[in-house]
C-alpha positions as CSV (number, residue, x, y, z in Angstrom):
1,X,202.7,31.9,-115.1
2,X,199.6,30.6,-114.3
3,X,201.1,27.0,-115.0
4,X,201.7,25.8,-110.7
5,X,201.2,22.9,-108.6
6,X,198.7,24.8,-106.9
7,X,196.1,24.8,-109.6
8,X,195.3,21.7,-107.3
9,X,193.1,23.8,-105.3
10,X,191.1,25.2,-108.2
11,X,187.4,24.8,-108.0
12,X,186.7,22.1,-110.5
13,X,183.5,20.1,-111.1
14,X,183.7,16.3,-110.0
15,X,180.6,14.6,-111.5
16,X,179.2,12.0,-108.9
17,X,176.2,9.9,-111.3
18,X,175.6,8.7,-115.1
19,X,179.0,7.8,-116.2
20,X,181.9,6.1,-114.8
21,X,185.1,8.9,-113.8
22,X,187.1,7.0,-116.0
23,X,184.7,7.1,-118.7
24,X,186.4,8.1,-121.9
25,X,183.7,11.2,-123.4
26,X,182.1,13.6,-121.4
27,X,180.5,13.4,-117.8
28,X,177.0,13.3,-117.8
29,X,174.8,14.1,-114.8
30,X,171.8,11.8,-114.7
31,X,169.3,13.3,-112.2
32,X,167.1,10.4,-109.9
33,X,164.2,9.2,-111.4
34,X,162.2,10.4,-108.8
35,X,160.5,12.4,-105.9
36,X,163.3,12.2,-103.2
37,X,162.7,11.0,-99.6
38,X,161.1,13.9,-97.0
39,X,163.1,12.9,-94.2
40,X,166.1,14.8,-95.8
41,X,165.9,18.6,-95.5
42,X,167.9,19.3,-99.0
43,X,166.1,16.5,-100.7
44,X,164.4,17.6,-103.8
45,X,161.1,16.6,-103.8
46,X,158.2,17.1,-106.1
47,X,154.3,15.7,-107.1
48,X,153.9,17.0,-110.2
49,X,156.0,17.0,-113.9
50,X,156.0,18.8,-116.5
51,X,156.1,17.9,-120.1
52,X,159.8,17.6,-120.3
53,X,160.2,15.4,-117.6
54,X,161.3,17.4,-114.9
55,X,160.2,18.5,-111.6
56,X,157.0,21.0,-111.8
57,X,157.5,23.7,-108.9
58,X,159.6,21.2,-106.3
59,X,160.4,21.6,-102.7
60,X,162.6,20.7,-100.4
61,X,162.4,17.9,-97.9
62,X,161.3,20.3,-95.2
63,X,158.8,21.9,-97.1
64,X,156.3,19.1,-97.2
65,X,153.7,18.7,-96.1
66,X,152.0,22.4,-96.9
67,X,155.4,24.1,-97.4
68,X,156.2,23.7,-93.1
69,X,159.4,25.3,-93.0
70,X,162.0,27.0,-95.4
71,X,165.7,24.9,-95.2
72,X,168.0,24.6,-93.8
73,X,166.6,23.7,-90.3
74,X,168.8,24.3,-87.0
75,X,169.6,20.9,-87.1
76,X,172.2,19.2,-88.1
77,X,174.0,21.9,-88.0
78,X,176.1,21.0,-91.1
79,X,173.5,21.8,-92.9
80,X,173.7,25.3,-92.5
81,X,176.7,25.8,-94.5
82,X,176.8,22.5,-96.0
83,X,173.3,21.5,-97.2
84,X,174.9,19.3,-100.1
85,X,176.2,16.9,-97.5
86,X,175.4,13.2,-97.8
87,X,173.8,11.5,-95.8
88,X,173.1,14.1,-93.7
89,X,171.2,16.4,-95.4
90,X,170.8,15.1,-98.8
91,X,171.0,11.7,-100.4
92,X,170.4,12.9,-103.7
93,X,173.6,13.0,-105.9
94,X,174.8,16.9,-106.9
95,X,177.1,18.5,-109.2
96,X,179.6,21.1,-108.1
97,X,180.5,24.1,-111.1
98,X,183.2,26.5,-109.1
99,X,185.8,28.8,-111.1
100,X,188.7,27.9,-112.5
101,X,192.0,30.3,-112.1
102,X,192.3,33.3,-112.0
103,X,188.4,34.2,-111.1
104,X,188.5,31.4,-108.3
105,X,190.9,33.6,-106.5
106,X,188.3,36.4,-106.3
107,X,185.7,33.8,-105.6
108,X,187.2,32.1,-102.7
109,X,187.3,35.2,-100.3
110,X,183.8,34.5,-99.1
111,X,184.0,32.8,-95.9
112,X,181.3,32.2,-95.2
113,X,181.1,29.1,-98.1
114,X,182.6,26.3,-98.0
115,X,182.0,25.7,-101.9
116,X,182.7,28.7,-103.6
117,X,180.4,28.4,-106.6
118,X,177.0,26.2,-107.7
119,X,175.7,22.9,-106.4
120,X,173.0,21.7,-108.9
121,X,170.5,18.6,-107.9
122,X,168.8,18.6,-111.1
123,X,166.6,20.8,-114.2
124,X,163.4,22.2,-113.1
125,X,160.7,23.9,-114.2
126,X,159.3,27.1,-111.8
127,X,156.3,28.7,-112.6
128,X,154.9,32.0,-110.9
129,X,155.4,35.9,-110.3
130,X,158.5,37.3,-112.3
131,X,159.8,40.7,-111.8
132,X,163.6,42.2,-113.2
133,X,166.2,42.2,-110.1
134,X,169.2,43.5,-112.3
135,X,172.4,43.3,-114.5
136,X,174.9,42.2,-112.3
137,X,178.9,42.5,-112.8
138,X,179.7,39.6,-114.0
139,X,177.2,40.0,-116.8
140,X,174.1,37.9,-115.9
141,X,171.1,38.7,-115.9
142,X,169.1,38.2,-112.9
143,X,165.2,37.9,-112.3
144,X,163.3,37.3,-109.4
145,X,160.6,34.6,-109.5
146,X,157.8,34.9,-106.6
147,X,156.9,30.7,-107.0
148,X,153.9,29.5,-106.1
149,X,153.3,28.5,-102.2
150,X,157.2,29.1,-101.9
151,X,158.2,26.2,-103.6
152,X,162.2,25.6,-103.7
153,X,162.9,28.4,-101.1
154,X,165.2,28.5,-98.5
155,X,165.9,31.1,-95.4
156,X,168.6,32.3,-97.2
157,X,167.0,33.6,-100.1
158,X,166.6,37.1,-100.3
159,X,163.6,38.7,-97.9
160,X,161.8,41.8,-100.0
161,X,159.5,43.6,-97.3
162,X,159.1,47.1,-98.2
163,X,155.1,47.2,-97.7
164,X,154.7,44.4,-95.5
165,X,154.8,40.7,-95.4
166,X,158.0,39.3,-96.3
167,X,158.7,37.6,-99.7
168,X,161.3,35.4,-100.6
169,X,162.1,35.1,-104.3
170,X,164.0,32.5,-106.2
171,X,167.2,34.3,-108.8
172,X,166.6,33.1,-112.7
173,X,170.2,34.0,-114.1
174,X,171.4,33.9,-117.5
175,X,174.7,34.8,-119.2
176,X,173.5,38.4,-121.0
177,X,176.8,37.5,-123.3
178,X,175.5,33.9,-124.4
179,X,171.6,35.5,-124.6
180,X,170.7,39.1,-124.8
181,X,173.4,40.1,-126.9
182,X,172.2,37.8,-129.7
183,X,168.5,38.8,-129.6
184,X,166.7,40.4,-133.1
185,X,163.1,40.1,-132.3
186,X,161.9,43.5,-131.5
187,X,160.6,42.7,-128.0
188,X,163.3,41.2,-126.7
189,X,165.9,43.8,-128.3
190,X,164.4,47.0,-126.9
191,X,164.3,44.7,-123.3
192,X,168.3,44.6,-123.9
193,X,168.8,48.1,-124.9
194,X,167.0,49.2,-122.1
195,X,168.4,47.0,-119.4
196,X,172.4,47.9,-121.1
197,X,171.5,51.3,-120.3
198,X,171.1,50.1,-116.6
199,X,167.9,51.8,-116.8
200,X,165.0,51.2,-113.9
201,X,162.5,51.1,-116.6
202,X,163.7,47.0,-117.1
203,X,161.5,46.6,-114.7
204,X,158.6,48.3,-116.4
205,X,159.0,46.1,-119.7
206,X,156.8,43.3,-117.9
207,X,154.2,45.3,-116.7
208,X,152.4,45.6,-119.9
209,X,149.3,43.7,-119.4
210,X,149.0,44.8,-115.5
211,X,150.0,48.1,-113.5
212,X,149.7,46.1,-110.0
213,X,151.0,42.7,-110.3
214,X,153.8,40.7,-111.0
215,X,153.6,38.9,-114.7
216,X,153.3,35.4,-115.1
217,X,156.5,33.4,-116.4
218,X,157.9,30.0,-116.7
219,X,161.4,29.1,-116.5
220,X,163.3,26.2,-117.1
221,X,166.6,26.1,-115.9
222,X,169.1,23.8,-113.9
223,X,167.9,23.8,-110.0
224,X,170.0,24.5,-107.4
225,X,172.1,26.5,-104.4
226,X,174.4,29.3,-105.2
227,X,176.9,28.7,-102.2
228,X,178.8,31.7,-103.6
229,X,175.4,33.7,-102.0
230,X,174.8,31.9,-98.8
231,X,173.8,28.7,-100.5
232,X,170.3,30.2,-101.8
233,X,168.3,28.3,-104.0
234,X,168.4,29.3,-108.1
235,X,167.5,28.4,-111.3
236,X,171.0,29.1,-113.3
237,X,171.3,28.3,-116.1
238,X,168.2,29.4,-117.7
239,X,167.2,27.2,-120.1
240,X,164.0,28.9,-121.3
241,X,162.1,31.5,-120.4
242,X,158.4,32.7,-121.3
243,X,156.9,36.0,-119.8
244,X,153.2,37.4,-120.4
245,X,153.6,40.3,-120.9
246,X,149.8,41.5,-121.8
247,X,147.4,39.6,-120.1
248,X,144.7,41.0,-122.4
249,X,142.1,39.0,-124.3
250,X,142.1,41.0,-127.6
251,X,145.7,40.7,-127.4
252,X,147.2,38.5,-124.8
253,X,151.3,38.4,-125.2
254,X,153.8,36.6,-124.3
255,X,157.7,37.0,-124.8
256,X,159.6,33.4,-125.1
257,X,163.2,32.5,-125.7
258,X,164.8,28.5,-125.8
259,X,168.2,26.9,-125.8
260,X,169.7,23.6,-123.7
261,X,172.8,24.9,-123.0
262,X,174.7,28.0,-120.5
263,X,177.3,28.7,-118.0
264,X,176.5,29.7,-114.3
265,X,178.4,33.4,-114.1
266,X,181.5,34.4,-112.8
267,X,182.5,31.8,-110.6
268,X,181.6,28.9,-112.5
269,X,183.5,26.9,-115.7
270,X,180.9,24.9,-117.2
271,X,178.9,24.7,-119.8
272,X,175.7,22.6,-118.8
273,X,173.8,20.9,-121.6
274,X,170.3,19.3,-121.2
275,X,169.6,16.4,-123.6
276,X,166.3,17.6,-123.9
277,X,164.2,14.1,-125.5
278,X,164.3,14.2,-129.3
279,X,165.5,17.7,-128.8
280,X,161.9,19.1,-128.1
281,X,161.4,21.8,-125.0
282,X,157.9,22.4,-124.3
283,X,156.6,25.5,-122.5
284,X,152.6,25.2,-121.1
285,X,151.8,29.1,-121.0
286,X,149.1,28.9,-118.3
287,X,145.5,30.4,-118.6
288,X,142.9,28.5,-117.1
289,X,140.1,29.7,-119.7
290,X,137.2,28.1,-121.5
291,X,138.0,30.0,-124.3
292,X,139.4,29.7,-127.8
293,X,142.6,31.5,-129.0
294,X,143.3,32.3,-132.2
295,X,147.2,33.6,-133.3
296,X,147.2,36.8,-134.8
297,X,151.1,37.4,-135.0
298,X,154.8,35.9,-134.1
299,X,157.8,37.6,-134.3
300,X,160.5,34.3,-134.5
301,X,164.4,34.0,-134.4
302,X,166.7,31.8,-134.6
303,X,170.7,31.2,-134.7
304,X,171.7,31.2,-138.4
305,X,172.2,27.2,-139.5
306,X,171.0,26.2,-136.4
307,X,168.0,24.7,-138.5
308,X,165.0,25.4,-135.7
309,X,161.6,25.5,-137.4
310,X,158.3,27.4,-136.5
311,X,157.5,25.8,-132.9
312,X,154.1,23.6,-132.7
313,X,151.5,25.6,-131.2
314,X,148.2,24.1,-129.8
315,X,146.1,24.9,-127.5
316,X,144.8,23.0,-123.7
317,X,141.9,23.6,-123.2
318,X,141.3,24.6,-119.2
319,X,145.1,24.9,-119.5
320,X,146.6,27.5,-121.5
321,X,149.3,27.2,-124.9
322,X,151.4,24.4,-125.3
323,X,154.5,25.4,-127.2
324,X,156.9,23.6,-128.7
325,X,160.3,23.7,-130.2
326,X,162.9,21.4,-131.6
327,X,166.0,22.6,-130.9
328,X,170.0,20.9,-132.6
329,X,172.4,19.4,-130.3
330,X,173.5,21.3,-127.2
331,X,177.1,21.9,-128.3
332,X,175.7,23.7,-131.7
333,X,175.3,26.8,-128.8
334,X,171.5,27.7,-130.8
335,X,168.7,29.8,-129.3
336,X,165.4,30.8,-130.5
337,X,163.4,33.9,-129.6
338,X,158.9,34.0,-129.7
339,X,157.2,36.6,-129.2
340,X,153.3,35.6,-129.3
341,X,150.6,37.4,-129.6
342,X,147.0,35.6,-129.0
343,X,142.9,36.9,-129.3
344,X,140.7,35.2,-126.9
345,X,136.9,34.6,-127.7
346,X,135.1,33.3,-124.7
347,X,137.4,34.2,-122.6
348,X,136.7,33.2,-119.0
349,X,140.1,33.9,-117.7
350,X,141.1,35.9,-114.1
351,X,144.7,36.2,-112.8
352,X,145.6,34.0,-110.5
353,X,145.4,35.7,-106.7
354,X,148.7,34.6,-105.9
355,X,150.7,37.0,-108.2
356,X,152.6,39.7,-106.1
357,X,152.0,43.1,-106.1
358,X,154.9,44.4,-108.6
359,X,155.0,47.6,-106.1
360,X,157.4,45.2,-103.6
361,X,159.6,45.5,-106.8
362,X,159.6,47.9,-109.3
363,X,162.0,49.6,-107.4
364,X,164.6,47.4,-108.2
365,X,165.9,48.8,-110.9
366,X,169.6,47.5,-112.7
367,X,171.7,50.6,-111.2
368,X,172.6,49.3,-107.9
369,X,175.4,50.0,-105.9
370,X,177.3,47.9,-103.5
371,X,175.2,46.6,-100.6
372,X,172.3,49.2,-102.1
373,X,169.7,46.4,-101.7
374,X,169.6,46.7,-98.1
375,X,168.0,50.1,-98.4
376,X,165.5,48.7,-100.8
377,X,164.4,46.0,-98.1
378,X,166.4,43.0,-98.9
379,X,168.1,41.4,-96.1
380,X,171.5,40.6,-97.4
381,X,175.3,39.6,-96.5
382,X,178.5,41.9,-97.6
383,X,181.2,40.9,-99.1
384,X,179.5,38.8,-102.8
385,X,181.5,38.7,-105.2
386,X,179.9,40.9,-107.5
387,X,179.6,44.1,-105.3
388,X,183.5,43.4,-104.7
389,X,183.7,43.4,-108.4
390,X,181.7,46.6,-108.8
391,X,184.0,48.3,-106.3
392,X,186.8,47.4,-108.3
393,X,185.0,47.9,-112.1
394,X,181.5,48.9,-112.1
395,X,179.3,47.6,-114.8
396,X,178.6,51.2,-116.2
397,X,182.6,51.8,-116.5
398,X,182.6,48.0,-117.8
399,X,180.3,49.0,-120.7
400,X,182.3,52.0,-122.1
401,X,184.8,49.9,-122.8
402,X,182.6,48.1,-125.0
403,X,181.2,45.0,-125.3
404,X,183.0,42.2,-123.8
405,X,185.7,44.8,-122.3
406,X,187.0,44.8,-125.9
407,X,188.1,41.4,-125.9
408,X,189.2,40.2,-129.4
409,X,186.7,38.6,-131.2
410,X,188.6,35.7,-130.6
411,X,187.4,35.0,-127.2
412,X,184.0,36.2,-127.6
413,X,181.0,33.0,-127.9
414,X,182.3,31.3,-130.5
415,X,178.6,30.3,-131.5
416,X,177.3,32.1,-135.2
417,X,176.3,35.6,-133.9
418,X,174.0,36.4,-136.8
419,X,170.2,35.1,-136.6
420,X,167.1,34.1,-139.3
421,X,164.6,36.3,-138.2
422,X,160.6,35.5,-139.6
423,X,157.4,37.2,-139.0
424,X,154.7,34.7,-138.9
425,X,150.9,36.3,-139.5
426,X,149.1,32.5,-139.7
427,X,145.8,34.0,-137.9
428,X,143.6,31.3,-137.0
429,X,142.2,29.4,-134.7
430,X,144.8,26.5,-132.8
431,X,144.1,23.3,-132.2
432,X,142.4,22.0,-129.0
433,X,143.2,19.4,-126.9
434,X,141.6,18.1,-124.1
435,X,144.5,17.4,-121.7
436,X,148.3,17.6,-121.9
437,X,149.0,15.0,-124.4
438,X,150.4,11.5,-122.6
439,X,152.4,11.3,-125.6
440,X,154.5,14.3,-123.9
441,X,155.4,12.2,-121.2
442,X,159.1,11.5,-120.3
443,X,161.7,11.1,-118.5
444,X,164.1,13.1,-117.0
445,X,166.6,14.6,-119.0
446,X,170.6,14.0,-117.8
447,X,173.3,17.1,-118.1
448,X,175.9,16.8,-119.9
449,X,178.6,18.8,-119.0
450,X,181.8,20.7,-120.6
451,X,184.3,22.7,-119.3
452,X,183.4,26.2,-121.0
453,X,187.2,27.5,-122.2
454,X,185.5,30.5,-124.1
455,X,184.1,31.6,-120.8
456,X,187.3,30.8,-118.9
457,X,188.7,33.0,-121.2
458,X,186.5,35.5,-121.5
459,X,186.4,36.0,-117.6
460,X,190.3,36.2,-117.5
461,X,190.5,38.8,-120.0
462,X,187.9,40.7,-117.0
463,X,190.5,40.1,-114.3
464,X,193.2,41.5,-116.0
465,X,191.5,44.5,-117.3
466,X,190.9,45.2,-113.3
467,X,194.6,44.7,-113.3
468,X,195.1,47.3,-116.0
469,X,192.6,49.9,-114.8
470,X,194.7,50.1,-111.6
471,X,198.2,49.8,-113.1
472,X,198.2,46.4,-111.8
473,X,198.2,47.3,-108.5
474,X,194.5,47.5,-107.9
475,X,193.4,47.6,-103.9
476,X,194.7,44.2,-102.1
477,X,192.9,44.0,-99.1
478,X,191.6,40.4,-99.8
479,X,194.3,39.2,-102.5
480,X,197.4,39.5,-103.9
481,X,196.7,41.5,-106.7
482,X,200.1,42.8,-107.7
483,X,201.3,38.7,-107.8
484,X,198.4,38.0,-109.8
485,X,198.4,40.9,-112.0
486,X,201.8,40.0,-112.7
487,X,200.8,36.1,-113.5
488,X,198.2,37.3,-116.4
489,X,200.4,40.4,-117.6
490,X,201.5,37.5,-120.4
491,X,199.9,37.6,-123.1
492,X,198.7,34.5,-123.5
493,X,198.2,34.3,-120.1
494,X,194.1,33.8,-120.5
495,X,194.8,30.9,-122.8
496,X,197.5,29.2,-120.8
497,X,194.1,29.7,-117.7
498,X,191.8,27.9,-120.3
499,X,194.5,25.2,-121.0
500,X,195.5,24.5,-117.2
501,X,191.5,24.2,-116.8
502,X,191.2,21.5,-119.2
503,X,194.0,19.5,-117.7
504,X,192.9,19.3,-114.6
505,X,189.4,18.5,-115.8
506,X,190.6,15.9,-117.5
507,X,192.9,15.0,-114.3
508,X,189.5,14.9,-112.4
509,X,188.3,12.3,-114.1
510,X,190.2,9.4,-113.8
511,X,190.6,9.6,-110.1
């Protein structure tokens, strides 16, 4: 039974600001207010907002002035494997999402991590470079976001250097079970098909507009370390993400989706919800142009009853598109999909020179096999979590199963599945504005966060078909497999996982 004393020890969040621990509802993470101090080398610091409130391409303490030096610095040395720690290296509060039993067991064998899962400081918003990096075991899909004068970056992030100077990326991750398997709009389907088939040609998708450069793309998403991977900086979850995929004036494109809500992958248990203000996300998609658009076409989708409308569209002048959507209540689990296609008259727009070359990545196609990276040019540590897990179950094997390893519908998202899909022709000119709109302005968001039983579940019910594929003896060079194969050979073993979870949760919270 997974019912023990020892489900002490399972990575669960404790939320540190916002609400009391005793508070009766849910925790709620209530970022600072404001730039932190520079004198703190995992202080998140930042000069500019966006138009949600949050952090516009942030640093970290060390980084400023003129991006100096990439965290963690040599000293104090606790910050090398624990750059969360207060007061020594930050004093900004953070949230800790690590797995809950029985996918903390494969979790904890890193040793190189003293928190085997996320530490978030707070929702950002990146924009730069975005190229595909892959479809990774556990699911997620992972991109790799080249930011602007290495904003956010730390030494540990991964190194690409196959034709020279060395670039440092930031991972965008998203659940493809609580995303891409939900898409209808007929960019973002072939994307999934394509990138399902684990097919190198993901990586082609983006390169649309441009044979030589990375696309433009901004993502919001929850800002953070992955201390499963070294304690590198991410965005995870992605909350939305907009890609231009043709950079053309007679038909300049750009791929969108939206939602304010996700998990954090495999060794995670939360679902983190942003309480966006009055629901609204707003996406500036950057072109500094003196130029009018017009729209010629929109392919739009949303969950079915989720009750999105048609996102406000205007444009800034000297700035680019300013997009806008209204999205229901986190828990209501709704995304919406754009795709956007604009005509330019008096155009006088020019890529921005510090887009990488997409040659550094193309190569990095979705087929990759354990520790392949290294022979692409990325400087990485053995032993993650989700090479051990391709060892044991590889994604392609995964996928014949079919989707969700077959799991009964039961434990699949429990969030409507089918979508309202509209094509939109309103060709026209948008409106102009001037500037960003000061009525845009606000604060920062706070997190509300849920312990994500679906996912708990769903990640069980990949631990024990490990356990079957082997006979439940599958190779136990780091764990006990046969004792914990024997644990979730119940069959409501998953459930009982879910259910201890939410106990101790709960437990956590009045402490």
């Amino acid at each position: 039974m997974l019912r023990k004393p020892h489900l002490l020890f399972v990575g669960l969040l404790f939320f540190l600001t916002g609400c009391p621990l005793c508070a009766p509802d849910l925790p709620v993470w209530t970022p600072p207010p404001g730039s932190g101090s520079r004198d703190k080398p995992f202080n998140v610091v930042w000069k500019y907002g966006d138009l949600n409130g949050l952090p516009l391409n942030p640093d970290w303490g060390t980084q400023v002035p003129q991006s100096a030096q990439l965290p963690p610095p040599s000293t104090p040395p606790e910050c090398v494997l624990d750059p969360y720690l207060k007061p020594a290296c930050t004093d900004q509060d953070t949230v800790i999402d690590k797995a809950a039993l029985p996918s903390s067991l494969i979790c904890g064998f890193i040793l190189e991590s003293h928190i085997h899962g996320h530490v978030n400081w707070m929702p950002a918003e990146y924009v730069g470079g975005l190229a595909w990096w892959n479809f990774a075991e556990d699911w997620d899909y992972n991109f790799a976001i080249v930011p602007y004068d290495y904003a956010g970056l730390t030494n540990f992030n991964n190194t690409v250097n196959p034709s020279g100077k060395p670039q440092k990326f930031i991972e965008a991750e998203f659940d493809s079970r609580e995303t891409a398997e939900r898409f209808v709009t007929p960019w973002w389907t072939k994307f999934r098909e394509t990138a399902a088939g684990l097919d190198s040609d993901a990586t082609q998708a983006f390169l649309a507009g441009s044979k030589d450069r990375m696309p433009q793309a901004v993502v919001v998403g929850l800002f953070g370390l992955d201390c499963e991977h070294d304690c590198r900086s991410e965005i995870h979850p992605v909350y939305g993400l907009a890609v231009e995929v043709s950079d053309r004036a007679d038909d300049n494109v750009w791929v969108m989706f939206v939602r304010n809500w996700g998990n954090e992958g495999f060794c995670s248990q939360d679902d983190h919800q942003m309480n966006f203000s009055d629901g609204k996300i707003t996406m500036m998609l950057p072109r500094i142009s003196k130029g009018t658009a017009t729209v010629t076409s929109n392919e739009f989708a949303v969950t079915d009853g989720s009750g999105i409308a048609f996102p406000a569209i205007e444009q800034v002048t000297g700035e680019g598109t300013k997009v806008t959507f209204t999205l229901p209540p986190p828990e209501k689990h709704a995304l919406a999909e754009l795709e956007l296609h604009l005509k330019w008259q008096g155009d006088t727009y020019s890529p921005p020179k510090w887009t990488p070359k997409i040659k550094d990545f193309k190569r990095f196609a979705t087929a990759m096999k354990p520790y392949s990276k290294r022979a692409l040019g990325v400087q990485v540590k053995e032993d993650k979590v989700e090479d051990y897990l391709h060892d044991l179950y590889p994604l392609s094997v995964q996928r014949r199963q079919g989707p969700l390893l077959a799991v009964p519908p039961t434990l699949k998202l429990q969030a409507p599945p089918s979508k309202v899909r509209a094509q939109f022709t309103q060709a026209g000119p948008l409106e102009q504005r001037t500037h960003r709109s000061l009525d845009q302005e606000r604060t920062m968001p706070a997190v509300t966060v849920k312990l994500d039983e679906d996912k708990i579940k769903r990640d069980c019910e990949l631990v024990r078909a490990i356990c079957s594929k082997y006979k439940n003896a599958p190779p136990a060079d780091r764990i006990d497999f046969p004792k914990l194969c024997s644990d979730l050979s119940q069959q409501d073993a998953c459930a009982n996982a879910a259910h201890d979870a939410r106990m101790e949760f709960e437990r956590s919270r009045v402490r």
